[in-house]
N, C-alpha and C positions, 0 to 999 in steps of 0.2 A: 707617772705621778704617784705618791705615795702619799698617805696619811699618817701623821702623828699625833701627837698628844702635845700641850703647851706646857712648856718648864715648868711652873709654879700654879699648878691647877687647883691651890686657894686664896690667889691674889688674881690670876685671871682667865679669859675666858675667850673664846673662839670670835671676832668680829660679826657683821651681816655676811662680808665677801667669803666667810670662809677659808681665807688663805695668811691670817692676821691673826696673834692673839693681843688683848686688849684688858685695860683694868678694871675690877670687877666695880660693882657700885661702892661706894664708899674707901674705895682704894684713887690714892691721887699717882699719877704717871711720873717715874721718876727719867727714865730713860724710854725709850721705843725707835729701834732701828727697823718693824717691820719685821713677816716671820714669828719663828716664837719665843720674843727674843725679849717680850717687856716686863721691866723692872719696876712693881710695882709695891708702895707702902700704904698702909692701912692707918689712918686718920685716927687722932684720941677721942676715947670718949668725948661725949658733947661737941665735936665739929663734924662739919659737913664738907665733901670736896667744891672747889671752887669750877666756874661753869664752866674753865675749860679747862679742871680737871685735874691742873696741874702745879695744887695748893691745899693745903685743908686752912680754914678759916672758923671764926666762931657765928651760926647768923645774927642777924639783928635781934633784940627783944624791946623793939620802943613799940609806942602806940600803931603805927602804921606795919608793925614786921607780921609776917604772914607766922602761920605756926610750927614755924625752925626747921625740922631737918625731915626731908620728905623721904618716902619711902625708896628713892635711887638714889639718896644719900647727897643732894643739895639742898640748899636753903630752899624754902617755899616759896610761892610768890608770895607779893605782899601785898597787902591789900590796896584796893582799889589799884587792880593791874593795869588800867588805861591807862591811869595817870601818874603812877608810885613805878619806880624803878630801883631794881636791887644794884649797891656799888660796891664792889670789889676789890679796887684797885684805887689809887690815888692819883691825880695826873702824870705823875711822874713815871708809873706801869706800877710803882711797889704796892705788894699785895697786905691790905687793909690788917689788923689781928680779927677787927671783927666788922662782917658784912653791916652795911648803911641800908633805907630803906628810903630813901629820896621825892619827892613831892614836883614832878614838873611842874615850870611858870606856863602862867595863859598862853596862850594858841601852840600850846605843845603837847604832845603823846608820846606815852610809851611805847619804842616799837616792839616788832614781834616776839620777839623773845624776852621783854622786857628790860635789856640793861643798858638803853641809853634813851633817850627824850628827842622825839624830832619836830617838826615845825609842823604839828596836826597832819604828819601821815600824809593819805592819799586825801584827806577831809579838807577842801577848800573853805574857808567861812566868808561867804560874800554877805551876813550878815551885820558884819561892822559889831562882834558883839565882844572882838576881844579875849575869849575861848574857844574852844572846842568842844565845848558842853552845849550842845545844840538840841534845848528841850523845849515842847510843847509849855505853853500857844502860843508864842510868840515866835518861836523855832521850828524849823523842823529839817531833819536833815534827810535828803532825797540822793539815793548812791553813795554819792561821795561827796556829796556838797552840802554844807548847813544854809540855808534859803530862812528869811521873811518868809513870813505867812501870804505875805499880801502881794509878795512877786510872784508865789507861785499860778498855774493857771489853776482856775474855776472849776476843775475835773469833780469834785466834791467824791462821793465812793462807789463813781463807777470803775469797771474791770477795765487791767488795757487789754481790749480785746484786738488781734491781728487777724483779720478777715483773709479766707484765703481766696487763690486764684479763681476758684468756682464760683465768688461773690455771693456765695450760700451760707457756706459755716465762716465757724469764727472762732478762736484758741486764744486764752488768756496766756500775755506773754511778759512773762520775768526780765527781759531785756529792756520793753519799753516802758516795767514800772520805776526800772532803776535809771532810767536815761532820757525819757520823752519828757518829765516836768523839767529836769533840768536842764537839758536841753533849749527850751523854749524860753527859760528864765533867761538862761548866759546867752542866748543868741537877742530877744527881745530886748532886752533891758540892760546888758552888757556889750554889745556888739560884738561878742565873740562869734569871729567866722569859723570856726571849725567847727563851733556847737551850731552856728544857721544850717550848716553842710549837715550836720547829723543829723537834725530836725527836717530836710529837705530828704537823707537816705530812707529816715523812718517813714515817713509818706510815701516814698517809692517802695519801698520795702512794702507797702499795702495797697499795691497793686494802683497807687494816686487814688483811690476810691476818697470821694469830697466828704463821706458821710463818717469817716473814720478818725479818731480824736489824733493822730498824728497831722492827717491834711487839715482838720480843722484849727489846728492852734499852729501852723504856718501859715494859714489866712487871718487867725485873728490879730485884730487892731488889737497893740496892747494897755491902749490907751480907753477906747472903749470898750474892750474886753468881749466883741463881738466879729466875727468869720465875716469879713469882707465879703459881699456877694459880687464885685464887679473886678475881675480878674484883671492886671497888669502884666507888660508882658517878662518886664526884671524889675520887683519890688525893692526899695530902697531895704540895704542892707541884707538883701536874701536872697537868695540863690534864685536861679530862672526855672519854675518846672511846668507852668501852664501858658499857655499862648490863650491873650485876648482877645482875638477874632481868629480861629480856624478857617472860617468860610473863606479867606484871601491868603492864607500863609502860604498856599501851591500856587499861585496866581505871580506872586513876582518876577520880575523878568532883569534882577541886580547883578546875576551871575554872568559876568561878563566872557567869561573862556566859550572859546568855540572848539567844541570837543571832536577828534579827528577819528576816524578808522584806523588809519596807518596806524603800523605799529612802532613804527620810529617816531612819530610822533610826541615830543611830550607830551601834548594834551589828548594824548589816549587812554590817559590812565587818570581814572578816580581818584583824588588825595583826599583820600577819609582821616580825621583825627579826632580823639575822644578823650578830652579832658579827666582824670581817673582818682575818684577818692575811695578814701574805706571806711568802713562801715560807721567810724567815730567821726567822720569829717575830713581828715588828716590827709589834703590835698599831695598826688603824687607824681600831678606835671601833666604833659600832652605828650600822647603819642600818637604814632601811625598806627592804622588799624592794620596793615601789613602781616605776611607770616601768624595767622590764624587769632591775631588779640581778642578781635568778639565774638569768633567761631570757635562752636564747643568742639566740633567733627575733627577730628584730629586728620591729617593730610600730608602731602611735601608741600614744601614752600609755594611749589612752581606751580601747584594743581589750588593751592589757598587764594595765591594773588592773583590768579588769574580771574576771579570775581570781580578783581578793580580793574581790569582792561576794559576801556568802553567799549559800549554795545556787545558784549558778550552777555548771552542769555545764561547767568549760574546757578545751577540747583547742585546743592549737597546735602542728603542726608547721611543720619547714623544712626547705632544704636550705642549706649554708652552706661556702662556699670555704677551704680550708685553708690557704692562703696567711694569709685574715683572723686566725683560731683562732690562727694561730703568732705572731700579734703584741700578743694577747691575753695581759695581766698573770697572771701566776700568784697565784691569790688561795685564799687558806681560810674556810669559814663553817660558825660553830656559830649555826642556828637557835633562836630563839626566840618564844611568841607571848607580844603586849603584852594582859596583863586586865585593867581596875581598877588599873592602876596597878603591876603585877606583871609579870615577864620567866617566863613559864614555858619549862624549855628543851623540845624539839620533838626526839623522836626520828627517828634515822637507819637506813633499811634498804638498806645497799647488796647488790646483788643478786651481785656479783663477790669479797663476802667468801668468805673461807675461813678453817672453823675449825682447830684443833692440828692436826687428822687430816685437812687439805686439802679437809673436804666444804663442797663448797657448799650451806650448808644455808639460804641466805634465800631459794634459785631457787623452793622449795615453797611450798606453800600452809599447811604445818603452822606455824601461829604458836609453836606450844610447842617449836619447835626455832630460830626465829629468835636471831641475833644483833644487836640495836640499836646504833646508835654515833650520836655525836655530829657529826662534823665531814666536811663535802666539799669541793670543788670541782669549776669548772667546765670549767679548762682545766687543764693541766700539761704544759710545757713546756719544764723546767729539768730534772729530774734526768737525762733521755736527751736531752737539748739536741742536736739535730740529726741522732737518731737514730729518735726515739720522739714521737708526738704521741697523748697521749689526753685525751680529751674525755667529757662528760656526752652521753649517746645519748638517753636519756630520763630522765626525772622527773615524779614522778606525787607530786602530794600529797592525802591521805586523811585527811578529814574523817567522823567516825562521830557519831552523833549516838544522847542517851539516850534511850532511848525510852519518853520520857514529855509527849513534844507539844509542851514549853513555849521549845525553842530550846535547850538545854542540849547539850553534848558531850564527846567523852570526847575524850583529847588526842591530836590528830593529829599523824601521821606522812608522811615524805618516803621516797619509796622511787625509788630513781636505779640506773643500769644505765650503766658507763660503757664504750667503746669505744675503739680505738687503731686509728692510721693509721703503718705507717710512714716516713717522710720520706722515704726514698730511691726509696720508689714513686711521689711525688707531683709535679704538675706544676701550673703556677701556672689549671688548670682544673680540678682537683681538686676534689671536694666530697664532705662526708658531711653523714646527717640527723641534725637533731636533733627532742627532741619534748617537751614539759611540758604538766601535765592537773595537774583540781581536781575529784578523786572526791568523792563524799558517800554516807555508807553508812547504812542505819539497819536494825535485825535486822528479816528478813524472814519471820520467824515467821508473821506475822499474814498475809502474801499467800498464802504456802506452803498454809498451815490454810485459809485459804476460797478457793482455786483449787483443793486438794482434795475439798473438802468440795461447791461447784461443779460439778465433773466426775463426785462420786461419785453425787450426789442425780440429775444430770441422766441422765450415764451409765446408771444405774441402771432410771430411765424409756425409756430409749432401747432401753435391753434389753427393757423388758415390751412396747412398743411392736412390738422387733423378734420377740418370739414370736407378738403378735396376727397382725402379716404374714405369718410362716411359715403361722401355723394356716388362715389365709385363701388362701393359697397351693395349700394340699395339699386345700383343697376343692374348690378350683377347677380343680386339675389334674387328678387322680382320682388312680387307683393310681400311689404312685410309690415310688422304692425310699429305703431309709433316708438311704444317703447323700449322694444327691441332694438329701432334706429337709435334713442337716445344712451342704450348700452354699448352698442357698437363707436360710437363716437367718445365715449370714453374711453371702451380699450383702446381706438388708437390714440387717442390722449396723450396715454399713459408711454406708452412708444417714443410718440414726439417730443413731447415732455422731457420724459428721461434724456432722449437723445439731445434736447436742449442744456436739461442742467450739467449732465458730463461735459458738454465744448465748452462752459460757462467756467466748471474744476476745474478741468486740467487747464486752460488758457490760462486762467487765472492765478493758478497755484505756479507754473511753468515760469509766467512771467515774474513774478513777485520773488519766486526764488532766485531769475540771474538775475535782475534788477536788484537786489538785498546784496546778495554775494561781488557784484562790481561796484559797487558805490564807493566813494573816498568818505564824504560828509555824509552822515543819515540825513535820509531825507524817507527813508524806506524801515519799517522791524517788522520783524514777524509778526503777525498778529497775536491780539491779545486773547486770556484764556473764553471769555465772554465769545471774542470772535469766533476762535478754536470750535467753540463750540455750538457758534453760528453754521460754522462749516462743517460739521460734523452729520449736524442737523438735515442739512440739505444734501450730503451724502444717501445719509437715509432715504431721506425722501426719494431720489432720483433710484438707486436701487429696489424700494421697493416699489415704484412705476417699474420699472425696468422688467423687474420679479413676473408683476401682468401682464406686462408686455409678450414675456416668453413664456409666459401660462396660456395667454391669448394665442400665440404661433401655435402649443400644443391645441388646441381647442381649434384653429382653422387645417391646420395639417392631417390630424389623425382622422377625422373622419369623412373625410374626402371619396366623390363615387369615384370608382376605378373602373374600368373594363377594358379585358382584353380583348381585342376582335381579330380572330384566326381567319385567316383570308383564304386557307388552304380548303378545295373542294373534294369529296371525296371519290376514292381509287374505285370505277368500278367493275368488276369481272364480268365476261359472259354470265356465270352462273345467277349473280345479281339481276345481271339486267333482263333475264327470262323470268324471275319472282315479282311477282306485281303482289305480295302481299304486304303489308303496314312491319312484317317482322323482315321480311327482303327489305326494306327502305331503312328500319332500324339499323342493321348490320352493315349496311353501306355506311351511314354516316359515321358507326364503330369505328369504322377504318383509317378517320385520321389519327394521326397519334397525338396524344395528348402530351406528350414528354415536353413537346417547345413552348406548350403554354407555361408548364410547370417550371420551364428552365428560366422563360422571360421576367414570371414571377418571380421567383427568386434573385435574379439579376435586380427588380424593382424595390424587394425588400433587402437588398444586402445595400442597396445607395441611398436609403433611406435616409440615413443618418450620416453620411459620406460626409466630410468637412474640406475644404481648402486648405486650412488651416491647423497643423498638427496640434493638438494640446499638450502632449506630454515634451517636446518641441520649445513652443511656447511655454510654458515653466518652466524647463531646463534652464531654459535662455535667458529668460528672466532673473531667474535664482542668480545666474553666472553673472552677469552684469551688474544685481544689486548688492550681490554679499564676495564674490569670490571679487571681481575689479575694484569693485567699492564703491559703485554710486551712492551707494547707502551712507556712506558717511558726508554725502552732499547736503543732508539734511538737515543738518545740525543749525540751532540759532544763534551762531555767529558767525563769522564773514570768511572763516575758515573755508576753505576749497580745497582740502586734501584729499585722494580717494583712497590712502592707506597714512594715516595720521599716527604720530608718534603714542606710543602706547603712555609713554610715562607723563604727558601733560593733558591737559584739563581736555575733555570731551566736553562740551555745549547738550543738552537735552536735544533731541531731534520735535519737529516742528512735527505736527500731522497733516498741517497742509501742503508741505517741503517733502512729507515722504508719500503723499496720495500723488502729488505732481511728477516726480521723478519715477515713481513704483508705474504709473499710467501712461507718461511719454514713454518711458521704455516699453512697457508691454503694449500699446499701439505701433509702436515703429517696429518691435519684432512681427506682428500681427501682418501690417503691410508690407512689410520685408517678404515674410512668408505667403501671402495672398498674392506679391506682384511674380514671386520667383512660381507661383505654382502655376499662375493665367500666363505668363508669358512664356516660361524653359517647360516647367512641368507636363502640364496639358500638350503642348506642342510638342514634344521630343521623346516625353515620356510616356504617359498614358494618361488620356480623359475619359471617366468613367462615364457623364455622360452622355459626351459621344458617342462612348461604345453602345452604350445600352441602345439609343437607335440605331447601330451599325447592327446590332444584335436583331432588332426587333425586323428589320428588312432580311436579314438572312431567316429568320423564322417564319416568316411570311405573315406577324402579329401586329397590329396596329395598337395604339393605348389610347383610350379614351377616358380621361379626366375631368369632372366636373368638380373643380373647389366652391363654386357657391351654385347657387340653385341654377343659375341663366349664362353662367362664364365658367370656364378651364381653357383645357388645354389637348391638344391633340396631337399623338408622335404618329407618322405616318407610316407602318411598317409592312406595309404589303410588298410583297418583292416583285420586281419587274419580270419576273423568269414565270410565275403564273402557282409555282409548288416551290415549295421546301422540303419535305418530308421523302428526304431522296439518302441519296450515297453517299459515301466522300465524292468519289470520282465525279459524279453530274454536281457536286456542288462545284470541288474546282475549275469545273467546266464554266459552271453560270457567270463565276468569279471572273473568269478570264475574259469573258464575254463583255461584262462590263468595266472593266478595265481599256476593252479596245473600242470599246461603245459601237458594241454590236447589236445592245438591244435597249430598250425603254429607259426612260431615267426613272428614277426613284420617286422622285417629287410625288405630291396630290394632283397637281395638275401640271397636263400633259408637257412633255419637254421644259420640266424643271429639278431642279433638286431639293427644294425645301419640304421638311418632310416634318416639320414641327409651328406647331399655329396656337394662338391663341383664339379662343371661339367664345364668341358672343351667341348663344343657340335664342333661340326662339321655346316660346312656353309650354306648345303646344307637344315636341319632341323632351320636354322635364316630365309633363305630365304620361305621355305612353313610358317612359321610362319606369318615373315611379310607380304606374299599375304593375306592371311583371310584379315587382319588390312587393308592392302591396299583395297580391294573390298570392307570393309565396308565404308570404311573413301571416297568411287569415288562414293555410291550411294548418290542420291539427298534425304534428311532427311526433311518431314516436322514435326516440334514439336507441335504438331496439336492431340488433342484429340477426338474421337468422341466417343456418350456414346452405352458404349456393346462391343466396339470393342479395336482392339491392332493397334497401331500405325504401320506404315512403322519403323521407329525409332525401337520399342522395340522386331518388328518380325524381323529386322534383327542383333540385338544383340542376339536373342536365335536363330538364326544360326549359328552365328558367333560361340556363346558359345558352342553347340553342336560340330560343325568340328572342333573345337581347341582340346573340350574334346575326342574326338575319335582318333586325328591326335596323344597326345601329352599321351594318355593312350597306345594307339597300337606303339608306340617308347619306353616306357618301357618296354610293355610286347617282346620288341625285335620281334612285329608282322610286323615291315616294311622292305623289303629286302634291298633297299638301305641305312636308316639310323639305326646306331646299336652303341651301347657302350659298354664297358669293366668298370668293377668295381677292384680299384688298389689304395694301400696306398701310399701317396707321402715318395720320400724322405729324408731326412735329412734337407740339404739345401736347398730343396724344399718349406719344413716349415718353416725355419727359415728363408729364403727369401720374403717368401708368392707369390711364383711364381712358373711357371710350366714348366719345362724343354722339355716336351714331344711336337710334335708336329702334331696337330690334321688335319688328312686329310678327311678320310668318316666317322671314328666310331670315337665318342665320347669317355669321361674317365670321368667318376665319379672316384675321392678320398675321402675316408672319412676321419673322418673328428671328431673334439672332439666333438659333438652333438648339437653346435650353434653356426657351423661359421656362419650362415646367420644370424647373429644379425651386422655382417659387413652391414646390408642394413638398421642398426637399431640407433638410438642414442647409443643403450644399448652395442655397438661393438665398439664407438670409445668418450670410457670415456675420453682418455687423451686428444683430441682435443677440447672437452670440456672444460675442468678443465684447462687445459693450455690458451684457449681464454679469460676465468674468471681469471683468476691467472691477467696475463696481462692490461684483463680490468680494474681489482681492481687495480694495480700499476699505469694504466696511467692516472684515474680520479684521486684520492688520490697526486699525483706528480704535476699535471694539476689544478686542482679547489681547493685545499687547505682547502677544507671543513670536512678533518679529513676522519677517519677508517666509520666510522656508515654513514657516507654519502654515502665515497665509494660503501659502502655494500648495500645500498638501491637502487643504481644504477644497480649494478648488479645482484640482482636479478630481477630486471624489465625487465631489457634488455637479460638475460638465459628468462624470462616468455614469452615474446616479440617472442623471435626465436623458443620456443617451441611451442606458441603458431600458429605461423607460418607453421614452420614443419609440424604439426598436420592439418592442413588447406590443406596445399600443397600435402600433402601425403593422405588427403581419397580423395580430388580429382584425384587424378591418380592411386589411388586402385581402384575407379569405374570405369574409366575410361579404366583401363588393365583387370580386373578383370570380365568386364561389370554387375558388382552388381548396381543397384539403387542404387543413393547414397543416395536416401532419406531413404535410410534403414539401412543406416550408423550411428551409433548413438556417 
């Protein structure tokens, strides 16, 4: 590109474009091919070039000529420029010698540029007055229309004020000073429908608030000049935007289609249509709301329409830049659904109405005070034009369905919440949300009646269950005081309880989801959010029973009495048995080893926490099944049953009661899976730790005595038949082999048996010598005080302690004390299946035996379900609660299972050493 200079640079001169030279003022155009190529000549004194340039002429000098040749070298205007036109030309084109200054006839104007008269402009005169001189007081012209005084309305010199979506403030709006009187005139009083349409936009355009001069002079009578207070449902000659009775407008039952699941069904799809004007009235037909027309969220087609597939649950939101929204058409839509061939209209809830008396009465839940309308929009950007931007924030459309199975429903409603941005805040990164959903509701009577009904029959049992506990409780404690009884009967409440409301979720949630997922006709939706958060609620609840539950387990576990009872007698030498002094009798007893007690302990606290049931196992598993196969996409609310669904079409929101039911059948079935394979292959083929532990306790020659409540425990019998443990390899092999050919004594407590584990109902009298020892130790003064060579006060009087328990609690089984004695008797029936003892214990004791490891009741390893049930729960209430998906859940909980085992384990070798009086630094 190059730049030059124009031929004749004092005739003309460079264009706007730049690439043009042109005639300067007062030069008229003789030729011009474009470039710089124009041929221009210079006007005689006293003319002026003609307006297009391409003439010089003389102007006007009569009474009406403006004052002749203006400073760009045309004639002036002429006076009184509305109405006087300057002429140029002759009809024929030939150009005048000298410009005219012309007078338009009545109802004519000068146009813009002044050189020709048109029929009063854009200025309509429904005055009947024969001009376009539309002067006060009998005139007055309002926009663009000259009006009577007497047509106009009543507004006298209040502001138009446009109320925004807050229903707080209010912004004087230049749109409705030049368009709401007339408006109301041409539609009142002229039956112009475009202008009732505009008068109908401007009300919606304020949010239908009743108190606002747009709604109010669509309600006024124009006859008496007063706001209708008794609403109609379509007023003769006016557009439809309030309904007459709301309280029954959801109540009809006209919609005759019976709406299908199938998806080949025709009647599975919502035919929504929305009659569409603009902002001035200017009607532009019905369309389908299809392909995103009243969704701001931008989408593909296939993930948009899928909102109108019935019974699909659709939630879409966005975020959307304000710059876009401000370039967005101003449009109005009265909904409609298509039935049979029929337009049913489709009520409006906006939630920013306000009635006479400014209450916002749609924000409620009380339907009997709703006001319904007809007409919205999505954007609005014309009446506060570069002041005011509101927009549709949300819309939620609500589908209710009759509840009689067959697909039928009662007519849905749009319920829209709209927002406002100011302009002056916004900057071209600006953005607000938007959000549209497709509820489906159907009366929840029937879930309400059997989730009550459910909780009450189970609850119920759970109570008689939790009284058999107490009753069991306070046998086995002995004397306790009342409301200690009445605490106990609540922690197991809390147990039963729990264990009640979990079969009540998962049954519940289990069924509902394949009953939802197989259905042809609804007769079944997911619950509603109210529900949602019925079930949420009761989540809660049952977890945090569950919580006490296994607070209560830690509270009867840990501090349980222990004793080991070493059966082994001690080795003794000649040289021993010639010292008859008190330190000869010490050093004998020296000589058992203490190694098997320290070993059996240990054995005791490493199964402490032992589980059936892997955890790390169980969440693996779990994880695998809901996220890597897909259960998790079972969840969803709609009828969908994919478990790896197409990425590019519409995902349904997942239900929480759809993924606490799925997330809980699977981790109980892996649960049971794992508990059946451990009790039946595991234990049997592999290794049972409690078994071993009494296979251990009889090779030690150590017997276990447990008391979990004051008057009951449990008893492992580990004396060995061979008479010593504290031998060789070689004499152990030997013992070994001996009872393998049943060369010598069995195991059993009593004689010629093998049961070596009992439940013991003791008598009061063997609590109380027990607890003396405990007491005299626990009254002497202890100092923890080392000195070197020597045994502390501290550790000589635990090997007392240990000594008199081992003698007091060996000579009561061998039935060597005259006052305390037991009986060995199977329970039973309802005995067992109560877990209670019907007998009651005065001097002598009762061992029952027993399946070989009731004392894992003192163990994690005894109470799987209180586990598995506190995890089961935990995973539903983080997962329901923090939204961070199945793998989050799951990292949760096993932290918090490692947390409380890790605990247990803590808690429990401190009070093995402590009952046991083992060192616990020899705990390992």
């Amino acid at each position: 590109m190059r730049c030059r200079p124009c031929t004749d640079q004092q005739s003309t001169t460079v264009d706007r474009t730049g690439f043009n030279c042109v005639c300067k003022d007062g030069f008229k155009t003789v030729s011009d091919f474009g470039g710089d190529s124009a041929d221009c000549r210079a006007c005689d004194p006293g003319e002026a070039v003609s307006s297009d340039g391409k003439e010089c002429l003389t102007c006007s000098t009569g009474d009406r000529a403006g004052t002749g040749i203006s400073a760009d070298g045309l004639c002036s205007v002429c006076l009184n420029s509305n109405y006087t036109i300057n002429v140029e030309k002759n009809t024929n084109g030939a150009y005048l010698q000298v410009a005219q200054c012309v007078t338009c006839s009545d109802s004519y104007l000068a146009n813009s540029i002044t050189n020709e008269c048109e029929r009063c402009s854009t200025i309509l005169d429904t005055s009947d007055s024969g001009t376009c001189n539309c002067t006060a007081p009998a005139l007055r012209r309002v926009g663009a229309y000259c009006f009577n005084i007497v047509d106009l309305p009543n507004i006298g010199n209040r502001e138009y004020f446009l109320k925004l979506p807050n229903g707080e403030d209010s912004i004087n709006s230049e749109y409705l000073v030049s368009h709401l009187e007339a408006a109301y005139t041409l539609c009142k009083y002229m039956s112009n429908q475009t202008s009732c349409q505009l008068l109908a936009n401007l009300c919606t355009a304020n949010s239908l608030n009743e108190n606002s001069w747009s709604c109010r002079l669509y309600r006024e009578d124009p006859v008496t000049r007063q706001a209708s207070l008794n609403l109609v449902n379509w007023p003769d000659g006016l557009p439809w935007l309030f309904y007459a009775n709301s309280e029954t407008v959801l109540d009809v039952t006209s919609i005759s289609t019976k709406f299908s699941l199938d998806k080949d069904s025709p009647d599975n799809t919502i035919k929504l249509y929305v009659a569409i004007y603009t902002i001035n009235g200017t009607y532009l037909g019905i369309q389908n709301v299809r392909n995103g027309r009243i969704q701001l969220c931008p989408n593909t087609y296939e993930k948009l329409n899928a909102a109108w597939s019935f019974g699909t649950a659709y939630e879409q939101s966005c975020t959307l830049y304000t710059d876009d929204l401000l370039k967005l058409e101003t449009l109005f839509f009265d909904p409609y659904l298509l039935y049979e061939g029929n337009l049913y209209p489709i009520p409006v809830l906006i939630t920013n109405y306000q009635d006479l008396n400014d209450a916002s009465v749609n924000k409620g839940d009380n339907q009997a005070s709703w006001q319904f309308t007809r007409r919205f929009f999505l954007v609005e950007n014309v009446l506060l034009a570069g002041s005011i931007l509101t927009y549709l924030s949300d819309m939620s459309l609500f589908v209710r369905l009759v509840d009689n199975g067959d697909g039928s429903i009662y007519p849905p409603y749009l319920k829209i919440t709209y927002s406002f941005e100011r302009v002056e805040d916004l900057n071209e990164n600006s953005t607000v949300s938007s959000a549209f959903a497709v509820n489906y509701e159907l009366n929840s009577a029937k879930f309400d009646e059997d989730f009550k009904i459910a909780i009450g029959v189970l609850g119920g049992l759970a109570f008689l269950y939790g009284l058999i506990e107490t009753y069991t409780w306070t046998k086995r404690s002995g004397p306790t005081g009342f409301p200690l009884v009445i605490m106990k009967f609540m922690a197991f409440m809390t147990g039963t309880l729990s264990n009640a409301f979990l079969i009540v979720l998962v049954s519940i949630s289990v069924w509902w989801l394949v009953t939802f997922k197989r259905q042809d006709y609804v007769y079944l939706l997911p619950i509603t959010e109210s529900q949602e958060t019925f079930f949420k609620n009761f989540v809660i609840i049952a977890f945090v029973l569950k919580l006490f539950d296994f607070l209560h387990l830690f509270v009867q576990q840990v501090p349980i009495d222990i004793f080991l009872i070493d059966w082994e007698r001690p080795k003794t030498s000649a040289k021993e048995s010639q010292a008859g002094s008190d330190q000869g009798e010490n050093d004998s007893e020296s000589s058992v080893s203490i190694w098997r007690t320290y070993f059996v302990a240990n054995e005791w606290n490493e199964i402490q926490t032992t589980r059936k049931i892997s955890g790390l196992v169980q969440i693996i598993g779990t994880i695998l099944f809901l996220n890597v196969v897909g259960f998790e996409n079972l969840c969803t609310k709609d009828r969908k049953s994919s478990f790896q669904p197409d990425s590019n079409s519409y995902i349904s929101p997942h239900s929480p009661m759809f993924r606490f039911g799925v997330m809980s059948a699977i981790w109980l079935v892996i649960a049971v899976i794992q508990w059946l394979g451990f009790t039946l292959i595991w234990e049997r083929f592999v290794e049972d730790k409690v078994r071993q532990f009494v296979d251990l306790c009889s090779m030690a020659n150590i017997s276990v005595f447990i008391m979990e409540n004051g008057l009951f425990g449990y008893y492992i019998h580990g004396r060995s038949p061979h008479g010593i443990a504290d031998t060789g390899m070689k004499e152990m092999f030997r013992q070994l082999k001996r009872e393998t050919e049943n060369l010598c004594a069995h195991r059993g407590l009593v004689p010629n048996t093998d049961a070596q584990t009992f439940r013991m109902a003791l008598p009061i009298v063997l609590r109380y010598k027990y607890d003396e020892v405990f007491r005299q130790l626990n009254q002497k003064a202890i100092q923890h005080t080392r000195t070197q060579g020597e045994i502390t006060d501290k550790q000589n009087s635990d090997i007392t302690a240990n000594a008199n328990i081992n003698k007091f609690l060996s000579n009561f089984l061998d039935h060597s004390l005259r006052d305390i004695d037991y009986t060995v008797k199977d329970k039973i029936f309802f005995e067992s299946l109560l877990d209670t003892e019907f007998d009651t214990v005065v001097e002598s004791g009762i061992f029952y035996n027993d399946n070989g490891h009731s004392f894992d009741q003192v163990l994690f390893y005894g109470h799987e379900l209180t586990l598995t049930t506190f995890e089961v729960l935990l995973f539903g209430l983080v997962d329901m609660t923090s939204g961070g998906g199945f793998i989050f859940s799951a990292v949760i909980v096993y932290v918090v299972s490692l947390f409380f085992q890790l605990l247990r384990d803590g808690l429990g070798r401190r009070n093995l050493a402590q009952k046991t009086l083992v060192d616990e630094r020899f705990l390992i």
